[in-house]
C-alpha positions in Angstrom: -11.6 14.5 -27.9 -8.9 17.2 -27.9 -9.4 20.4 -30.0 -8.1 21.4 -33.3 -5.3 24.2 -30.8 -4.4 20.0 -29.7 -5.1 20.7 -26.5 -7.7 18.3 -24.7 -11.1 19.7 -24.6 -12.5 20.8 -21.9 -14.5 17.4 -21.1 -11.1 16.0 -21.0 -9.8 18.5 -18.6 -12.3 18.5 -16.2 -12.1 14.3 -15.8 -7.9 14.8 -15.6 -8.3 17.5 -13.5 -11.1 15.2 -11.0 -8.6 12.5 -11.3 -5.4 14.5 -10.0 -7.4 15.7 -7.0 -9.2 12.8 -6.3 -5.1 11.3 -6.4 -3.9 14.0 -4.3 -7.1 13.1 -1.9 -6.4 9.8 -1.4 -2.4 10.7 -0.6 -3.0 12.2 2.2 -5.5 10.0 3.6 -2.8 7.6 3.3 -0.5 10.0 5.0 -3.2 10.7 8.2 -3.5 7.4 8.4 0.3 6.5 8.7 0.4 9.7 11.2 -2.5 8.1 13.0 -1.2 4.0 13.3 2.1 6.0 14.2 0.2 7.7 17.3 -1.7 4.4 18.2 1.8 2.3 17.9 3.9 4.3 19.3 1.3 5.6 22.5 0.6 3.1 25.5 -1.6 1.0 25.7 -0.4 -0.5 22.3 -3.1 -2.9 20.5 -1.6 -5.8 18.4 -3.7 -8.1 16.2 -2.1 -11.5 17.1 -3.0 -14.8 14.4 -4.6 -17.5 16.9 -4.2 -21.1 15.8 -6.4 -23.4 17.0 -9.3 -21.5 18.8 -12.7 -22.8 18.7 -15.4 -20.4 18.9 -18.0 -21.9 21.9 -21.0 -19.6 21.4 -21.5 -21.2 17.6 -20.4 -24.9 18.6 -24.2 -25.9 19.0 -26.0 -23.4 16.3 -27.8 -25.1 13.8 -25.9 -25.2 10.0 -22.5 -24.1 11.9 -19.8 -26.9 11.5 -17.5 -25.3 13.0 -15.9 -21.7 14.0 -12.6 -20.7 15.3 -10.9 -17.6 16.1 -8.4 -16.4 13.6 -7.4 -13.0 15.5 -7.2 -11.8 18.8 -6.4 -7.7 19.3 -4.0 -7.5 22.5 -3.2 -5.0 24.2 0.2 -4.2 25.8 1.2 -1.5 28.4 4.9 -1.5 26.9 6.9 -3.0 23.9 10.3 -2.3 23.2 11.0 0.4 20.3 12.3 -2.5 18.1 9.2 -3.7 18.0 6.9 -0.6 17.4 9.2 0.2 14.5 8.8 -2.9 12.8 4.8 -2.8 13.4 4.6 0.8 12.1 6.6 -0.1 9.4 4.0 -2.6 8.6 1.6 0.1 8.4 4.0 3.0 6.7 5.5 1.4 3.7 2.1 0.8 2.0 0.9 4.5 3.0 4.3 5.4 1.8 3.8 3.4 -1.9 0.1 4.5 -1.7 1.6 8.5 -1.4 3.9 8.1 -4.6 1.4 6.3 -6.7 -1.1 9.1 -6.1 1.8 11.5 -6.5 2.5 9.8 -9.8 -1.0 9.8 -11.4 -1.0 13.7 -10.2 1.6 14.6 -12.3 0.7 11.7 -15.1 -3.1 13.9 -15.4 -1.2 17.3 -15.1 1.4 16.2 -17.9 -1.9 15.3 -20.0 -3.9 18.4 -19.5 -0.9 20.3 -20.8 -0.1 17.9 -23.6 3.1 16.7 -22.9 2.5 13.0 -21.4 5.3 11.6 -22.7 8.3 14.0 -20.6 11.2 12.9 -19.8 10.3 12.9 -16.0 7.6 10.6 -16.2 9.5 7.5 -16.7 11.6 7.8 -13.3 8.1 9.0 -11.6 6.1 5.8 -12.9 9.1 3.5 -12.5 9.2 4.6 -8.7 5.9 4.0 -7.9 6.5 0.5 -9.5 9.0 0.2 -7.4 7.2 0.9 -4.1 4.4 -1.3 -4.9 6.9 -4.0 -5.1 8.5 -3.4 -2.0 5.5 -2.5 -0.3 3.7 -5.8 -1.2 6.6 -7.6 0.0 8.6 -6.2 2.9 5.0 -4.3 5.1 4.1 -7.9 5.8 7.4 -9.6 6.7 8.0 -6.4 8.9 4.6 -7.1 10.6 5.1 -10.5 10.9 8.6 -10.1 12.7 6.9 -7.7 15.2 4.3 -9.8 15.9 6.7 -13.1 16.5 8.5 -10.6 18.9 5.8 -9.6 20.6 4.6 -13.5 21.0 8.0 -14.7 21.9 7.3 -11.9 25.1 4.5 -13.7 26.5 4.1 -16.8 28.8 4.9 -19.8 27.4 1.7 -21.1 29.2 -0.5 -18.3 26.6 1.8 -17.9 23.9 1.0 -21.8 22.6 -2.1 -20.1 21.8 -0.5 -17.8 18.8 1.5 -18.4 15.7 5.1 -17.6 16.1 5.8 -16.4 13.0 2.6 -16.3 9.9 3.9 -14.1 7.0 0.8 -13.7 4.6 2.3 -12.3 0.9 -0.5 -9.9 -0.7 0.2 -10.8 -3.9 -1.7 -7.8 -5.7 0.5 -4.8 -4.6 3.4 -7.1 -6.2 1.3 -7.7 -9.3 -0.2 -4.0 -9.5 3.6 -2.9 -9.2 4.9 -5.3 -12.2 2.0 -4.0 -14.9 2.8 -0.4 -13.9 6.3 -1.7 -14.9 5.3 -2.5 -18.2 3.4 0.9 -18.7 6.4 2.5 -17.8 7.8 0.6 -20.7 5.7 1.7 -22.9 6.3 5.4 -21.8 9.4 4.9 -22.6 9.1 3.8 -26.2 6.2 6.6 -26.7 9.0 9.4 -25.7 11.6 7.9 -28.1 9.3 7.2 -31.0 8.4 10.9 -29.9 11.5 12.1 -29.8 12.0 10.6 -33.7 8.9 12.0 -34.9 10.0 15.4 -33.3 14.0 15.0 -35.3 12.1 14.4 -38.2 9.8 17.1 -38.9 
């Protein structure tokens, strides 16, 4: 509860104050672990998860209550790839460190705006409605950009070895998109708080 000065208690302070570190915590584990798929990517030799079709997995074929197994995945690694296609892998990987950076950034400021009362500022609706906004894109363009790698980096090998991998598999996370949509609507309500705010503030 807050106390009768309106400010939160100091219960409330300690759990905002928990929750902005523990966002500023996760940010830049985020950001080390851009910096470090940015080392691995763009070093030699590169590993790439390829998606195999159509690989049975012998050692199971004959193991009691197994009715069948197949390889899904298969980590290559490459001596060289053109920068094209390290960009577009790494960009996999960033964007969704990037989104994961301003949501964190976001609910930092959200908890510091409530410690000091003012939750509904002006600045928090542009804040939220970015972070929205790179949840969205996140969810969506990170695995196209991956996929397009990949299909490059497929279309480079044999054509006696690369029958053995999808061209092109684009798998759509559909819960970055959806995460990204309800923070939408909280920032709709932000917005209605600070006007009905603003209201209560003209009339008094």
């Amino acid at each position: 509860m807050s106390t009768r000065t309106g400010r939160p208690s100091m219960a409330e302070g300690v759990t905002l104050g928990l929750v902005a570190t523990g966002a500023v915590s996760i940010a830049i584990a985020a950001l080390t672990g851009a910096i470090g798929a940015a080392i691995e990517i763009f070093g030699s030799p590169v590993p790439v998860s390829l998606p195999v079709h159509d690989a049975p997995m012998g050692s199971l074929t004959d193991v009691a209550g197994v009715a069948s197994a197949s390889y899904t995945e298969s980590v290559v690694s490459f001596e060289t790839l053109d920068a094209g296609t390290r960009w577009l892998l790494f960009g996999e990987q960033a964007l969704p460190a990037l989104a994961t950076v301003i949501v964190c950034m976001s609910l930092w400021w959200l908890g510091l705006s409530l410690i000091r009362q003012r939750a509904f500022r002006k600045s928090m609706v542009p804040v939220l409605g970015a972070a929205a906004i790179a949840l969205v894109v996140a969810g969506m363009i990170g695995p196209f950009l991956g996929a397009i790698g990949r299909a490059q980096v497929v279309d480079g090998l044999p054509a006696s070895v690369s029958g053995d991998f999808w061209t092109l598999l684009y798998e759509l996370d559909p819960a970055p998109i959806g995460w990204g949509i309800a923070l939408a609507l909280i920032v709709s309500a932000f917005e209605v708080g600070r006007r009905l705010q603003k209201e209560t503030e003209g009339l008094v």
